[in-house]
C-alpha positions as CSV (number, residue, x, y, z in Angstrom):
1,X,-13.9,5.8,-10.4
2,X,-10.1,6.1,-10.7
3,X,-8.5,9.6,-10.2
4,X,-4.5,9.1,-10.1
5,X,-2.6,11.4,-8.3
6,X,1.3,10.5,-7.7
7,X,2.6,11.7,-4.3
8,X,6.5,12.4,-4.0
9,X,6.8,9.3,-1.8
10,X,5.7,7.0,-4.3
11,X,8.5,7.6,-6.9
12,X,10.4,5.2,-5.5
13,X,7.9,2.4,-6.0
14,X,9.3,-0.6,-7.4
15,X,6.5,-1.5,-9.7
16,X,7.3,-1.0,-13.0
17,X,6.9,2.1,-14.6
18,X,4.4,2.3,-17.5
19,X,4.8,3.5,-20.6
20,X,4.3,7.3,-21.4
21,X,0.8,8.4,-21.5
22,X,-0.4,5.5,-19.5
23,X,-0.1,4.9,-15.8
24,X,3.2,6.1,-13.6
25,X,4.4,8.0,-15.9
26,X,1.5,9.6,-17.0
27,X,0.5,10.5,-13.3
28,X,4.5,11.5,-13.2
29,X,4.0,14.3,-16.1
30,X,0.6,15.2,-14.3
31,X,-1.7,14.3,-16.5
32,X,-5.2,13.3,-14.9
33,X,-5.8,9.4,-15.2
34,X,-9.4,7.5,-13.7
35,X,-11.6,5.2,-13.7
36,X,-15.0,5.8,-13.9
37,X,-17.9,4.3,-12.3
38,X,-19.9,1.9,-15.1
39,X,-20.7,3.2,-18.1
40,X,-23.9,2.0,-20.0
41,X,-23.0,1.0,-23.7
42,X,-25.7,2.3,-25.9
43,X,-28.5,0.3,-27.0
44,X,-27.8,0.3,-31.2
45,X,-27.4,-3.3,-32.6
46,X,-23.7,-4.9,-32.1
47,X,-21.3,-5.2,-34.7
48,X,-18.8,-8.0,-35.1
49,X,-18.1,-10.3,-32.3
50,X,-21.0,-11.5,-30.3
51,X,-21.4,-12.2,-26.8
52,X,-22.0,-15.6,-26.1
53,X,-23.9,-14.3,-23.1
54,X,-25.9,-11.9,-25.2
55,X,-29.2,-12.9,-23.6
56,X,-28.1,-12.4,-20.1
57,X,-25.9,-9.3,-20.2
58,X,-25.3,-5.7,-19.9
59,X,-22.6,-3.3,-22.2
60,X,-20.8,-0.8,-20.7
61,X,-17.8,1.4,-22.6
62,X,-15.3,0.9,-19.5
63,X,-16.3,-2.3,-17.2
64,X,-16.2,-6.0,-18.3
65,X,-16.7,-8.5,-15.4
66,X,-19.2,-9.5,-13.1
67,X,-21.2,-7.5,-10.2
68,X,-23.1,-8.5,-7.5
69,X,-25.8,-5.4,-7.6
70,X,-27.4,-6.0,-4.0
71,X,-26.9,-8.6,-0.9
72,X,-28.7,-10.7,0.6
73,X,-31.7,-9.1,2.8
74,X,-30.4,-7.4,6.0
75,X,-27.0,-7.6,5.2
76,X,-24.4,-5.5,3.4
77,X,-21.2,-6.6,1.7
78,X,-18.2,-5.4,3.7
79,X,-15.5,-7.5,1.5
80,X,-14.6,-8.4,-2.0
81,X,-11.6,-10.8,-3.1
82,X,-10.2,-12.8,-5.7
83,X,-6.6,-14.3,-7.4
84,X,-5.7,-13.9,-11.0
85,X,-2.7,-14.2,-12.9
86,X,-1.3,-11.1,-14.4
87,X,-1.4,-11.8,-18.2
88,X,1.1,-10.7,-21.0
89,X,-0.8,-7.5,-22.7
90,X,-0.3,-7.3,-26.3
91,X,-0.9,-3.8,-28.2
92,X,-3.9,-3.7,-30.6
93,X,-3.2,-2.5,-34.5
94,X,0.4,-1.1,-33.3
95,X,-1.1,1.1,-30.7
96,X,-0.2,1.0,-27.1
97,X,-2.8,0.5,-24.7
98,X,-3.7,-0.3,-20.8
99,X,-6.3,-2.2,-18.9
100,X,-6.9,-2.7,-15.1
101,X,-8.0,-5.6,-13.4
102,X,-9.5,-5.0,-9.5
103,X,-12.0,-5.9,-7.2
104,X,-13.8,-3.2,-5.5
105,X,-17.0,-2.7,-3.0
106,X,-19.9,0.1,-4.5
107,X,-19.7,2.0,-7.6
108,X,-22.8,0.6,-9.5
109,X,-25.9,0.9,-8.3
110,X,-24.8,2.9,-5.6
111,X,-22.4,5.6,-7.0
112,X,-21.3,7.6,-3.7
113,X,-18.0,5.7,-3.2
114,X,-16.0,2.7,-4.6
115,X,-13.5,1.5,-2.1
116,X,-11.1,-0.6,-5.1
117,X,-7.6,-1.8,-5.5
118,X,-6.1,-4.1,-8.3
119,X,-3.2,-3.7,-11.1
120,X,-3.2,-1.7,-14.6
121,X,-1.7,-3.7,-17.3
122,X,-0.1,-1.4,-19.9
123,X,1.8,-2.3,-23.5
124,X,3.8,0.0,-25.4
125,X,3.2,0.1,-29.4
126,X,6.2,-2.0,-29.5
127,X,5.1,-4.7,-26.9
128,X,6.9,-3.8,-24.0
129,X,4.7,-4.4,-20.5
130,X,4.6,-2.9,-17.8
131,X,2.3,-3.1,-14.3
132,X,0.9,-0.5,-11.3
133,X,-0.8,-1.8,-8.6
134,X,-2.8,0.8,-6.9
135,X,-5.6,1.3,-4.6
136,X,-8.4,4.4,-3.9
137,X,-11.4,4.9,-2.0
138,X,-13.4,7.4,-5.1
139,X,-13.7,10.5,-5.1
140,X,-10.5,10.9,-3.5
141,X,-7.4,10.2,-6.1
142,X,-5.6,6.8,-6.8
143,X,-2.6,5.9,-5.5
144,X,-0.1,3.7,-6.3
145,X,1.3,1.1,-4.0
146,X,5.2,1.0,-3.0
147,X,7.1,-2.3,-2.5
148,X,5.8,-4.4,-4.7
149,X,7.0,-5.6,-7.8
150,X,4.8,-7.2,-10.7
151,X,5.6,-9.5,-13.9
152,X,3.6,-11.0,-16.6
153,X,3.0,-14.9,-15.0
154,X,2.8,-13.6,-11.3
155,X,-0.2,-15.1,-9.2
156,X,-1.8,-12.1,-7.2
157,X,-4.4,-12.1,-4.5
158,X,-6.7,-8.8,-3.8
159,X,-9.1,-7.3,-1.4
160,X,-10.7,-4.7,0.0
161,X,-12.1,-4.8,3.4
162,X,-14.4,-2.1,5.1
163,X,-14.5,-1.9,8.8
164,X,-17.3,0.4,8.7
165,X,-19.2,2.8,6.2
166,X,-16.1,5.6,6.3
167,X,-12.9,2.9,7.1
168,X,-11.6,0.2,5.0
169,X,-8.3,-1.5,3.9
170,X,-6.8,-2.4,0.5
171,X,-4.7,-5.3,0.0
172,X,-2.4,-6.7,-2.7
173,X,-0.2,-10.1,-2.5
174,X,2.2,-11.4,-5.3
175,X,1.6,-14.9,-4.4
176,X,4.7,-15.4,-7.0
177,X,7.2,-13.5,-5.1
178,X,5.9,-13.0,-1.5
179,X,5.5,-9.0,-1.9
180,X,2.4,-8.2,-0.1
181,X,1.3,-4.5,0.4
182,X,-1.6,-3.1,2.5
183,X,-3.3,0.1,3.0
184,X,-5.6,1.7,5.3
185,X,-8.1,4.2,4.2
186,X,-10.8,6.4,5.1
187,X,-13.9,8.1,3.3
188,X,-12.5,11.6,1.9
189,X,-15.9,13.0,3.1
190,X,-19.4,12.8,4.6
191,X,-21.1,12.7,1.5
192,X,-18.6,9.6,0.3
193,X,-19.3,6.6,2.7
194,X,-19.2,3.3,1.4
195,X,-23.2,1.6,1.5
196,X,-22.2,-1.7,0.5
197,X,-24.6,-2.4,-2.0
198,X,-22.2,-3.8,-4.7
199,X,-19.4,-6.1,-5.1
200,X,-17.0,-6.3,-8.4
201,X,-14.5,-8.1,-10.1
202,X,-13.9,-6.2,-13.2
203,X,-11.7,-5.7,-16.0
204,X,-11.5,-1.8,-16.9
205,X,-10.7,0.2,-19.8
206,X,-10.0,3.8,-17.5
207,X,-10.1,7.2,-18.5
208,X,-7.4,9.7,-19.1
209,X,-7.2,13.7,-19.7
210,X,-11.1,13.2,-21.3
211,X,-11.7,10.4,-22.9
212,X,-10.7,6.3,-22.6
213,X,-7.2,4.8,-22.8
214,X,-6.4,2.8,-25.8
215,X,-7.3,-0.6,-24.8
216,X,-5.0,-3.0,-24.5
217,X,-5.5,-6.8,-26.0
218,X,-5.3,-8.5,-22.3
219,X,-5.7,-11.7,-23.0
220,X,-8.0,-13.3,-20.9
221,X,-8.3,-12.5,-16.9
222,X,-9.5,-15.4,-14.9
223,X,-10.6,-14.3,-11.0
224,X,-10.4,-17.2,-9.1
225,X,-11.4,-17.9,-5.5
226,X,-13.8,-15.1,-5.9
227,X,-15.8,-14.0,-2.7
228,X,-17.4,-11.5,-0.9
229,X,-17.7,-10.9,2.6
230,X,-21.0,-9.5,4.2
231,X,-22.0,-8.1,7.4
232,X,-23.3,-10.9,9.8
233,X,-20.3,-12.8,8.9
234,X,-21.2,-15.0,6.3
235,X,-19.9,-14.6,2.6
236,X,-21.2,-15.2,-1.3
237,X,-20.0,-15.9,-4.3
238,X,-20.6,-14.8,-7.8
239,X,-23.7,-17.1,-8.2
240,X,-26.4,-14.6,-9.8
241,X,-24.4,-11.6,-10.4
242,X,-24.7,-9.3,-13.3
243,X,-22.1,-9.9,-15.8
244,X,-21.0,-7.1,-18.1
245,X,-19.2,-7.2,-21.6
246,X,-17.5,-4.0,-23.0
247,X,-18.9,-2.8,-25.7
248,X,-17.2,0.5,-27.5
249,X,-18.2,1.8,-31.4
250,X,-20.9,-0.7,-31.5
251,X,-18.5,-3.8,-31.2
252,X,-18.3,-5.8,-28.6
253,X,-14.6,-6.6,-27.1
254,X,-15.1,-9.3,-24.3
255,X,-16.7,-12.3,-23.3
256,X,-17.2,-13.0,-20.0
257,X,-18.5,-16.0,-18.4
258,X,-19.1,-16.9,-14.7
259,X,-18.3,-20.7,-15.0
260,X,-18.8,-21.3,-11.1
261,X,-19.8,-19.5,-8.1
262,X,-15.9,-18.5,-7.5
263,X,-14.8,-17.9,-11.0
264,X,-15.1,-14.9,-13.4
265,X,-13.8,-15.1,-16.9
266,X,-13.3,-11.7,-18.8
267,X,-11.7,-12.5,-22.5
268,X,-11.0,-9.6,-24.9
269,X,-11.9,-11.1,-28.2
């Protein structure tokens, strides 16, 4: 889940500023922006597009992309990383629109905490871009990150690292340009402690004021070099996870495949 809250020292941040009533400068006028934990899609028949993986998959209203829903035996996952390329989002039926791409440890099965970080892609009616990278550890607010700065094209690497159940980091690397931020954070309370049951790579359609965003057509979002780290050292891939297509008014708007053990593909469509 994504509460955004901007703090004075982030104004300066040399990500772009979104367009109004989407990322910055939504969180800039004070207006509540989030990301929820998954949603479940309801169960009536699908309209339009199918899913090519409809005999293997979930729907939810806000997540497309891929989740590991339990390690292996003994272990707990205590990382999650990938690369993707930040694509060009393009406004659908003259609306503007965001998405957000991010990798993040809990926040399926286990709803507690989410310890998450990645980039919101957001489009103005008239096709103008614009990019945030943030981070969070859920319930606490979102935050966005300072020095970096993000383009359509750009190459960026993320992850999230736990040291233990109430620590953990956040990092984000524009392969492109060299700007690399990180951040340390802690659980916001006793009852928010990560179990690290989960791993993601998703492709979100958030929440603001009280209901979802406009999506955004995002092209297609390919996380690459996908991995996650578990506690006795060892690591997985996305081999066996649960994918997950958004499905909204009974249509489905992604596709998303898992063409190797490093690789998730989330497509609107």
């Amino acid at each position: 889940m994504k509460f955004t809250l901007l703090a004075p020292a982030l104004l300066g941040a040399t990500v772009l500023a979104a367009p109004k009533g989407h990322g910055l400068a939504a969180r800039a006028a004070g207006r509540s922006r989030l990301s929820h934990p998954r949603i479940p899609a309801s169960s009536e028949a699908i309209e339009g597009v199918e899913s090519p993986n409809k005999t293997n998959v979930d729907y939810s209203s806000n997540w497309s992309g891929a989740v590991l829903t339990a390690p292996p035996s003994g272990t707990t996952f205590t990382s999650v990383s990938a690369e993707f390329t930040v694509p060009t989002p393009k406004p659908v039926n003259g609306q503007a629109g965001s998405s957000s791409a991010w990798v993040g440890i809990d926040g399926d099965t286990y709803s507690n905490a989410i310890l998450q970080t990645g980039i919101d892609f957001s489009v103005t009616a008239s096709g103008e871009a614009s990019f945030d990278a943030w981070y969070e550890w859920y319930p606490d607010y979102a935050y966005d990150f300072s020095g970096i700065s993000i383009s359509a094209g750009d190459k960026i690497s993320v992850s999230v690292v736990s040291k233990s159940s109430s620590a953990g980091t956040a990092t984000i690397e524009n392969l492109t340009n060299g700007d690399k931020v990180t951040k340390s954070l802690t659980a916001p309370d006793s009852s928010s402690t990560l179990g690290g049951q989960n791993a993601e790579w998703i492709v979100e359609d958030f929440e603001e004021g009280s209901s979802l965003v406009t999506l955004d057509n995002f092209g297609t979002v390919t996380f690459t070099g996908a991995s996650a780290g578990l506690s006795d050292g060892s690591s997985v891939g996305t081999g066996g996870a649960d994918i997950i297509d958004l499905k909204q008014n009974n249509k489905v708007l992604t596709s998303v495949t898992v063409p190797s053990s490093s690789e998730v593909v989330v497509k609107y469509v």
